[in-house]
N, C-alpha and C positions, 0 to 999 in steps of 0.2 A: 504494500500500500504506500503510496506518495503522499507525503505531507503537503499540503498547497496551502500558499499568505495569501490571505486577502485582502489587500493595506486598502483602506481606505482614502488616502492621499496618491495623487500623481506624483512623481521627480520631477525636482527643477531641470528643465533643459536650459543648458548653458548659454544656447543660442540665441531665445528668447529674454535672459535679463542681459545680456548684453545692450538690445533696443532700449530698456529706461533707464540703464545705470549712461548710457552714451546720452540721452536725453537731458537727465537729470546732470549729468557735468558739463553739459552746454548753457544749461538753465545758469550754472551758476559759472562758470566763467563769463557769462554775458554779464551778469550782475557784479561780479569781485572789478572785471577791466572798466564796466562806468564809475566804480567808486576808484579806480588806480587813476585813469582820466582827467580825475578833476584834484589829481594833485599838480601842481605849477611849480614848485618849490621845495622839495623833499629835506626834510631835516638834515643834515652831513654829517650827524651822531648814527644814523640806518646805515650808510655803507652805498657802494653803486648799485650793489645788486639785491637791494631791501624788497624787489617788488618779487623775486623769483619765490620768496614761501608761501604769500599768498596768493600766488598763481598757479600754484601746486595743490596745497590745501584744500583750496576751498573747492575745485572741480571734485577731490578726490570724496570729499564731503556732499558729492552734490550727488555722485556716484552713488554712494551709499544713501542716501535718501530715495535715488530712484531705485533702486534694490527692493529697498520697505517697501514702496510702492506696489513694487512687482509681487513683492513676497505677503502681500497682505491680499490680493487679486482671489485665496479660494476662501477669502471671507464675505465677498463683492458676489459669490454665485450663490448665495445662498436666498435670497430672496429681496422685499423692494424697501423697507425700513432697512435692513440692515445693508443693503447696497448704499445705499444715500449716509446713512453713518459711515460706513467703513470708507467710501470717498471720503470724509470730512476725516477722518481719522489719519486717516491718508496724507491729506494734502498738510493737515498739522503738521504730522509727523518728518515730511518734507520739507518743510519752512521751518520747523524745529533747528532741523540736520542743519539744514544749510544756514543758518544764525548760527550755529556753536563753531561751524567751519569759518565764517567769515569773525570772527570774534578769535578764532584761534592763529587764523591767517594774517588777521592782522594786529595780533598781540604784539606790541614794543614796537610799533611804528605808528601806525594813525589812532590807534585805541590805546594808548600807553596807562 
């Protein structure tokens, strides 16, 4: 006799969070380079290359947010209250992310 699992969950295919975590680090490089942008003057206690961590950072932050995103998706099939929650959960969750990135990114230069 064969034992057969009957998981109740699908696997994440790789392929598919690649789509929101790429999304999600565009979301926020678009937003860390308008706050780099409107600097004219850089302090000369940061250094020339003060702008490379939070241009690192904060995408890789934006990455992981659209993850959650993705990774929260078989709470979204479950019906229509909790579809319309789980977006707002969601999208917190992702605005959460990317403020603790942009806060880390730009720790000891523009948020000192």
């Amino acid at each position: 006799m064969t034992k057969r699992n009957h998981l109740t969950t699908s696997p994440i295919h790789p392929a598919s969070l690649v789509k929101p975590m790429l999304l999600g680090a565009g979301i926020a490089l678009t937003v860390i380079t308008i706050f780099l942008l409107g600097v004219r003057e850089p302090n000369p206690e940061w250094g020339k290359l003060w702008m490379l961590r939070p241009l690192i950072i904060v995408p890789l932050a934006g990455a992981m947010g659209g993850a959650f995103f993705f990774l929260m998706d078989y709470q979204r099939q479950r019906g229509n209250w909790s579809k319309i929650l789980t977006y707002l959960v969601s999208l917190i969750g992702f605005f959460f992310v990317l403020w603790i990135g942009i806060v880390l990114g730009l720790d000891g230069t523009l948020w000192d």
